[in-house]
C-alpha positions in Angstrom: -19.5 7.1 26.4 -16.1 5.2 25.5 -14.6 5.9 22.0 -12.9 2.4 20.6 -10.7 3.0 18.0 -10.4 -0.1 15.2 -7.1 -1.5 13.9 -7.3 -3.3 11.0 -4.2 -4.4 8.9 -5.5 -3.6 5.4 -4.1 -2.8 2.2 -5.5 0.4 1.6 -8.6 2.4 3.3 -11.9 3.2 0.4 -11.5 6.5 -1.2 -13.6 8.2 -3.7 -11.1 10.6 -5.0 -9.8 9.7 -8.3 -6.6 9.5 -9.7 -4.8 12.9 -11.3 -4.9 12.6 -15.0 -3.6 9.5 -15.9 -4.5 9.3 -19.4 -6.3 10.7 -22.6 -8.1 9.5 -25.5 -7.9 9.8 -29.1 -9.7 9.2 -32.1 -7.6 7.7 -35.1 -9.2 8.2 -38.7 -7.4 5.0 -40.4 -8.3 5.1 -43.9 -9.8 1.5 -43.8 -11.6 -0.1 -41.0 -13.8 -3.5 -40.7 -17.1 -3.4 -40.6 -19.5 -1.9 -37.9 -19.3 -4.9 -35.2 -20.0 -6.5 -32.2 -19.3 -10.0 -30.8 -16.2 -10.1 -32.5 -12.5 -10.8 -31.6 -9.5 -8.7 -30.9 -5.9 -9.3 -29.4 -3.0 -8.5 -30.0 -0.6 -9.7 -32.4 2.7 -8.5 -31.9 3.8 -4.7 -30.6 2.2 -1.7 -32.6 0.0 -4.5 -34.4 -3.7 -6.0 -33.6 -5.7 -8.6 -35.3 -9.2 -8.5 -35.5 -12.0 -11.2 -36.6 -15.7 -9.8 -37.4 -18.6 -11.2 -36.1 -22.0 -9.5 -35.7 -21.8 -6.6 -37.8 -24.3 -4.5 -39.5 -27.7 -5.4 -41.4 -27.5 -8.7 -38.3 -25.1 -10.4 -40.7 -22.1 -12.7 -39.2 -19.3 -12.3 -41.5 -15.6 -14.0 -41.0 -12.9 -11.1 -41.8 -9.3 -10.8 -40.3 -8.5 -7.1 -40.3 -4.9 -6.4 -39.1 -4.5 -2.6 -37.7 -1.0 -1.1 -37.8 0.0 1.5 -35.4 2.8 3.0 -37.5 0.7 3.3 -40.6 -2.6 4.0 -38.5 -4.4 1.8 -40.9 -6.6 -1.3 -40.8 -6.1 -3.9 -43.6 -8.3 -6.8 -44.4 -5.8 -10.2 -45.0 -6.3 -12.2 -47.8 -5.8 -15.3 -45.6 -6.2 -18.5 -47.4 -8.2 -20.5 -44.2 -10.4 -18.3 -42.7 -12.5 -19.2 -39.8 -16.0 -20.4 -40.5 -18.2 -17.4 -39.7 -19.4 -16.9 -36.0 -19.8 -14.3 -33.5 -19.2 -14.5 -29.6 -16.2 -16.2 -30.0 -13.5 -16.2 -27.7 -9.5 -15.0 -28.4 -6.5 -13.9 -27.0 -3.0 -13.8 -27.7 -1.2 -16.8 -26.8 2.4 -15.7 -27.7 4.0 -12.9 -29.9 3.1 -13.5 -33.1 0.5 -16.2 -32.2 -3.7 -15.8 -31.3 -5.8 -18.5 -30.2 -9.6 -18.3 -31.0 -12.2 -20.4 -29.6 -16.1 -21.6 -30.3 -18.7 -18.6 -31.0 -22.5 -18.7 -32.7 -22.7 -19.2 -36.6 -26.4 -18.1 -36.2 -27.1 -22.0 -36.1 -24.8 -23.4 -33.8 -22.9 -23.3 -31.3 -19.1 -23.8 -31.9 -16.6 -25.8 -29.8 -13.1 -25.3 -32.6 -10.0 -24.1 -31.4 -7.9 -22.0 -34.4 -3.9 -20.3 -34.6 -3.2 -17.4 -36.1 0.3 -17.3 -37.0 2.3 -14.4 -38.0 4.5 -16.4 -39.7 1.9 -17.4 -42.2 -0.6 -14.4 -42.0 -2.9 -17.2 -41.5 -4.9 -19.2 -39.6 -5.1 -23.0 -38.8 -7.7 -25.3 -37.5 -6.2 -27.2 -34.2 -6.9 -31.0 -33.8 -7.3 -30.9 -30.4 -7.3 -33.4 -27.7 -10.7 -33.0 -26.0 -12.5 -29.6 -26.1 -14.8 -27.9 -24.1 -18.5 -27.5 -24.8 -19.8 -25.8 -27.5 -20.4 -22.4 -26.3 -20.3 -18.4 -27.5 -19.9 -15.6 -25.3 -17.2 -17.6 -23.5 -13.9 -15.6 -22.3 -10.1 -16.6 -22.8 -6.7 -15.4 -21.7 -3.3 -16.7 -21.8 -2.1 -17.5 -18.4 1.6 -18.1 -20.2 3.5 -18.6 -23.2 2.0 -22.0 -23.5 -1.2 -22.0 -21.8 -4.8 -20.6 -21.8 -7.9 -20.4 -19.5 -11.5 -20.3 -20.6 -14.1 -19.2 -18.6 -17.9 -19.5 -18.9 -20.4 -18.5 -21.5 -23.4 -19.6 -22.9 -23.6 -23.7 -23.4 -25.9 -25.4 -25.1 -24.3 -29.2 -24.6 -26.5 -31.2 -21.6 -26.4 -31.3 -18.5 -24.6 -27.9 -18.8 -27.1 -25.5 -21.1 -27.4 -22.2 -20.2 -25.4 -19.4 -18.8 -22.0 -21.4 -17.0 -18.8 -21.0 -14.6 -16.8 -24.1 -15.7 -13.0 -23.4 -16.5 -10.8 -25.3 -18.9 -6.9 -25.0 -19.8 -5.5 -25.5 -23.4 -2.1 -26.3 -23.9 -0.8 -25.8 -27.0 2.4 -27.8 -26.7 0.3 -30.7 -26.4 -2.4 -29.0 -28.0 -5.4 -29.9 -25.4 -7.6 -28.8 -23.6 -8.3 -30.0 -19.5 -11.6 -29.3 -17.4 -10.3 -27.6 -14.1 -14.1 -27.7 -12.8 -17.3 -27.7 -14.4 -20.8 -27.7 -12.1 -18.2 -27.3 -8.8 -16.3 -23.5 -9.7 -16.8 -21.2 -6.5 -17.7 -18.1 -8.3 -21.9 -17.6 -9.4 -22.6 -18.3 -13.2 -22.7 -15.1 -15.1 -22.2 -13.4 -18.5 -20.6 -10.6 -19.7 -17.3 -11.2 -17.5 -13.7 -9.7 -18.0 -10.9 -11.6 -17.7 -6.8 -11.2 -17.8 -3.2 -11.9 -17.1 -2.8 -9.9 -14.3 0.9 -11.3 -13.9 2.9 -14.9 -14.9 0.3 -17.9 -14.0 -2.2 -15.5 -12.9 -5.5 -14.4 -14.5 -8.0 -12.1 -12.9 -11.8 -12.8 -12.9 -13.7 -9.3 -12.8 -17.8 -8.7 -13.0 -20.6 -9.8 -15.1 -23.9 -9.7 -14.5 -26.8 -12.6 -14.2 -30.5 -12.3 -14.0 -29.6 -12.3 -10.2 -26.9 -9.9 -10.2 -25.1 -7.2 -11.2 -21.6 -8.6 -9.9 -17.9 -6.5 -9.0 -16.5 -10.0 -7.1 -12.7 -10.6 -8.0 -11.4 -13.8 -8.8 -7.4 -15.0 -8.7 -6.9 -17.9 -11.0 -3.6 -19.6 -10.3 -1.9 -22.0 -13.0 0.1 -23.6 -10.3 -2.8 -24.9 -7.5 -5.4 -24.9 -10.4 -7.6 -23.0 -8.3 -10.0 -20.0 -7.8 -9.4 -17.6 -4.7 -12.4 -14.6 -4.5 -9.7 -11.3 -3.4 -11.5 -8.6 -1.6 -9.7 -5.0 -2.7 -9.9 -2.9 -0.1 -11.2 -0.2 -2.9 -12.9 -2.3 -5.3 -14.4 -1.2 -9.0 -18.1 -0.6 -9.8 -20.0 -3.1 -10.7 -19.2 -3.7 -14.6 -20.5 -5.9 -17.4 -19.9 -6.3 -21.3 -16.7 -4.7 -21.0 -13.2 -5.2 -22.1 -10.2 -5.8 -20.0 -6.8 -5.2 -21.2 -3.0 -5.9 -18.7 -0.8 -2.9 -18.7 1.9 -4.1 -17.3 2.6 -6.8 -14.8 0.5 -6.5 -11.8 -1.7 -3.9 -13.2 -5.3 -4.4 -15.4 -7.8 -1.8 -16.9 -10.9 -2.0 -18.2 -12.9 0.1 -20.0 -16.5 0.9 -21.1 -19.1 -1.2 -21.0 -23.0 -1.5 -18.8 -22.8 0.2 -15.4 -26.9 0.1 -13.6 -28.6 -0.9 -16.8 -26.6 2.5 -18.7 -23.5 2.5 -21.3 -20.6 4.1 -19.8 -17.2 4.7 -20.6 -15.3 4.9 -17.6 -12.1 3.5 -17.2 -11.1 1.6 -14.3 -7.3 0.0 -13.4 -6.3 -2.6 -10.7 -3.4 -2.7 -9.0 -2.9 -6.2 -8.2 0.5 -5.3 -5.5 -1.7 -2.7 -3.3 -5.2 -4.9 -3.9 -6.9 -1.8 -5.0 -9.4 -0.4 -7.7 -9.2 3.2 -9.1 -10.8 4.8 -11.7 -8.8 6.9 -13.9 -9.2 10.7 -15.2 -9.2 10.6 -18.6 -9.8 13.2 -21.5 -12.3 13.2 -24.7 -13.4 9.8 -23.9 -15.1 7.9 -26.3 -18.9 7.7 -26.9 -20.3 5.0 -24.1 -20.3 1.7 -25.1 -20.4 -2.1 -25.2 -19.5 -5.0 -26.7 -16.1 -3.7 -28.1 -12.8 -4.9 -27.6 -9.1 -3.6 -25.7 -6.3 -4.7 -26.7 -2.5 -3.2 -25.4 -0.8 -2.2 -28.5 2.0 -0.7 -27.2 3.8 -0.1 -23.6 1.8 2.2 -22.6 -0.9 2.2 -25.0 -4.5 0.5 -25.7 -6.2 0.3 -28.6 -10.2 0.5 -28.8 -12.2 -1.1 -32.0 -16.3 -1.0 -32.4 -18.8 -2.4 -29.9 -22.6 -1.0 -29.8 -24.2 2.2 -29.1 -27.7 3.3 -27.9 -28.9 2.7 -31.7 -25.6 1.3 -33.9 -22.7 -0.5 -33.8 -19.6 1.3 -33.9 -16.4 1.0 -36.4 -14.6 3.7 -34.8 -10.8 3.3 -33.4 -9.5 4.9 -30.8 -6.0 4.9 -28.7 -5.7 5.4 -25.0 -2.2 6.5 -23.5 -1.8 6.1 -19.8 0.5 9.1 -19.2 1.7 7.9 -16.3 1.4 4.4 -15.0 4.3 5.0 -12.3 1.8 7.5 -11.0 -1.4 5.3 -10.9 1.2 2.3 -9.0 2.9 5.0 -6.4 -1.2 6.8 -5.9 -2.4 6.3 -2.2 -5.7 6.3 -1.0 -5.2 6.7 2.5 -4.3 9.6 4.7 -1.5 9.2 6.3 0.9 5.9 7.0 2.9 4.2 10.1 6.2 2.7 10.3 6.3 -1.2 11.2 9.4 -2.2 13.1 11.2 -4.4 12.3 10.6 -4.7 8.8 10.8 -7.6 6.8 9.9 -9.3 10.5 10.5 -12.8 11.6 9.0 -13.2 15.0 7.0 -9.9 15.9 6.1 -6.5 14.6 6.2 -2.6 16.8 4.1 0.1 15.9 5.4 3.3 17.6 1.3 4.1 19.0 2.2 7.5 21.2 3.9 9.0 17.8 1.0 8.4 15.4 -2.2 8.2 17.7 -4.6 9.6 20.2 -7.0 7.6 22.1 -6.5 6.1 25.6 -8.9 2.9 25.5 -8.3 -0.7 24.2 -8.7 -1.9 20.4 -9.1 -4.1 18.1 -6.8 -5.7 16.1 -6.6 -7.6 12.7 -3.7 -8.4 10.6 -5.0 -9.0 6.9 -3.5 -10.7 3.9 -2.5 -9.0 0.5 -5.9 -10.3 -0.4 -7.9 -8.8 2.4 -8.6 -11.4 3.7 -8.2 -11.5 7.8 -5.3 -13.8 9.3 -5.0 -12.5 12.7 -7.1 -11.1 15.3 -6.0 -9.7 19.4 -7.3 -7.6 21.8 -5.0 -4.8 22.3 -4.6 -1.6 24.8 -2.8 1.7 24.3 0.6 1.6 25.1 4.0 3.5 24.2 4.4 1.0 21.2 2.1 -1.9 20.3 4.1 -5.5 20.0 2.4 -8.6 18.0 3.5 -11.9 17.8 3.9 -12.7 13.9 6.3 -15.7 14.0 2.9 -18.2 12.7 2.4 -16.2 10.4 3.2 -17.2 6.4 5.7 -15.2 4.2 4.3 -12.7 2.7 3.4 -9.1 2.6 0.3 -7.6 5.3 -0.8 -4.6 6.0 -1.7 -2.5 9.7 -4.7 0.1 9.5 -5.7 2.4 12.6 -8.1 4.5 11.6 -7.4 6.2 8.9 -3.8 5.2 8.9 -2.0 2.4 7.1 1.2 0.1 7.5 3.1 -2.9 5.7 5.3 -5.3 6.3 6.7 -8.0 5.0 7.2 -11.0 6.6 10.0 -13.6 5.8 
């Protein structure tokens, strides 16, 4: 029987190996800490600082505190800020700017919440925005900053008509102009789902990761782009587990990580980062790992380091803080999954691409060919026999970056 050999263009071929050790935990023992919590919010403030507002904590009481944790000092202090939030839990915050966090909606055990608030550091205190419009009252929502100025909120639980129940409409606040816009409401691609991560994964784009629904336990990605106000679904050639009621933290530009959180109905504490260049998953090897865990909160503290507050256990919630140092993010970025690699020709290309075949392969029969996007996604398709070199025609092709697998093997180009 004839053996076909497949040629795909790809980012990267599926691996199960892991990463070398990329990183290790440790447990801090600040002298003060908040409360035992969950459903809270965390972000940071400004580098080596991160703000913190309680929400669920022990004896199912939903207090409003702002705890500020210093990395220098390796302490947690509770502000004595004049304005404080109304008390909620499930509410949604990020950091908008240095020195500046935006907090959105939540529960106050009664009702749902729909009020947008600034913490400054200029004041140590927060402020209640008057907004122009607002989205619906909702907790268990999800917000990141897209840029300096403006913020997209995902989903959560909504309890305004026709729209109750678990959601997947997006709004973006502005805080120049200090409004908020519906980008889509009952008409968002992605399933409805709770239990979502979301980041800045670089400048005007968020990624969209997991969740789970009574349907579904999902591990679908999502590219939110500030400029076309729309949602693209990505396909990572390696893609993460399927992950829920974790937290999601950027390291850098072009690279996310979560950690913790419900993996097949179980608590885990895995840690997971994206590389959003390469379009590819890994999980990290990391040492003395925190307890498995939900519900808590990430936040990047430092260049190279993320800080981990609370969340829930098998049978309590958790006031513990812990500090995760990526040893070696140029490591995790340069990491290949594949075997073995090809040189394109020419390269950037305007009008065609070479692949040097008789250097690089064995097989004697004809092929398929696919030339794929830095999303995955498949832009290009021939019929192909094996010759000295293989030519394709290119020129209708976008600029961009793609990628050329055969077999096991892997090549890029860009093209201009």
């Amino acid at each position: 029987m004839k053996n076909k050999h497949l040629i795909i263009i790809i980012v990267l071929i599926t691996s199960s190996c892991l990463f070398s050790q990329t990183g290790h935990w440790e447990q801090l023992f600040p002298q003060n800490s908040p409360h035992h919590t969950i459903n809270f919010g965390m972000a940071q403030l400004t580098r080596g600082k991160v703000l913190v507002l309680t929400g669920f904590i022990e004896n199912n009481q939903i207090v409003s505190e702002t705890w500020l944790f210093d990395m220098k000092l390796n302490n947690w202090t509770q502000l004595n800020v004049k304005n404080p939030p109304p008390s909620r839990k499930g509410m949604a915050m990020t950091q908008l700017s240095d020195g500046k966090i935006i907090m959105f909606g939540g529960n106050n055990g009664t009702q749902y919440l729909n009020d947008t608030w600034l913490f400054d550091m200029e004041t140590m205190d927060w402020s209640l925005l008057n907004t122009d419009g607002s989205p619906f009252k909702r907790d268990e929502s999800i917000l990141s900053k897209i840029n300096d100025n403006d913020l997209i909120l995902y989903g959560g639980d909504i309890v305004d008509a026709p729209f109750s129940g678990i959601h997947n409409d997006t709004w973006i606040f502005s805080f120049k102009d200090k409004s908020w816009r519906a980008i889509c409401l009952a008409e968002c691609p992605m399933p409805s789902r709770q239990g979502m991560q979301m980041s800045q994964i670089s400048i005007d784009n968020v990624l969209l990761f997991g969740g789970t629904s009574t349907k579904s336990d999902y591990n679908d990605n999502w590219i939110f782009n500030r400029n076309n106000l729309i949602w693209t679904k990505i396909s990572p050639i390696e893609n993460s587990i399927p992950i829920s009621y974790s937290s999601m933290v950027k390291l850098r530009d072009n690279f996310v990580l979560w950690s913790g959180g419900v993996y097949q109905d179980s608590l885990c504490n895995y840690s997971w980062i994206y590389n959003y260049d390469k379009n590819v998953w890994k999980k990290i090897s990391v040492s003395n790992a925190p307890l498995p865990r939900d519900y808590h909160n990430l936040a990047l503290i430092d260049s190279n380091k993320i800080l981990l507050f609370g969340g829930s256990g098998p049978h309590s919630y958790y006031n513990d803080t812990w500090l995760l140092t990526i040893d070696s993010l140029a490591e995790v970025a340069d990491q290949q999954s594949y075997r073995s690699v090809f040189e394109i020709s020419p390269n950037p290309a305007s009008d065609f691409i070479e692949v040097p075949l008789s250097e690089n392969f064995q097989f004697s029969e004809s092929f398929h060919v696919e030339i794929m996007n830095l999303y995955g996604q498949g832009v290009l398709s021939v019929e192909a026999i094996h010759e000295l070199s293989l030519r394709i025609d290119v020129s209708e092709l976008p600029s961009g970056m793609y990628f050329v697998r055969i077999g096991d093997r892997v090549g890029k180009f860009v093209k201009l």
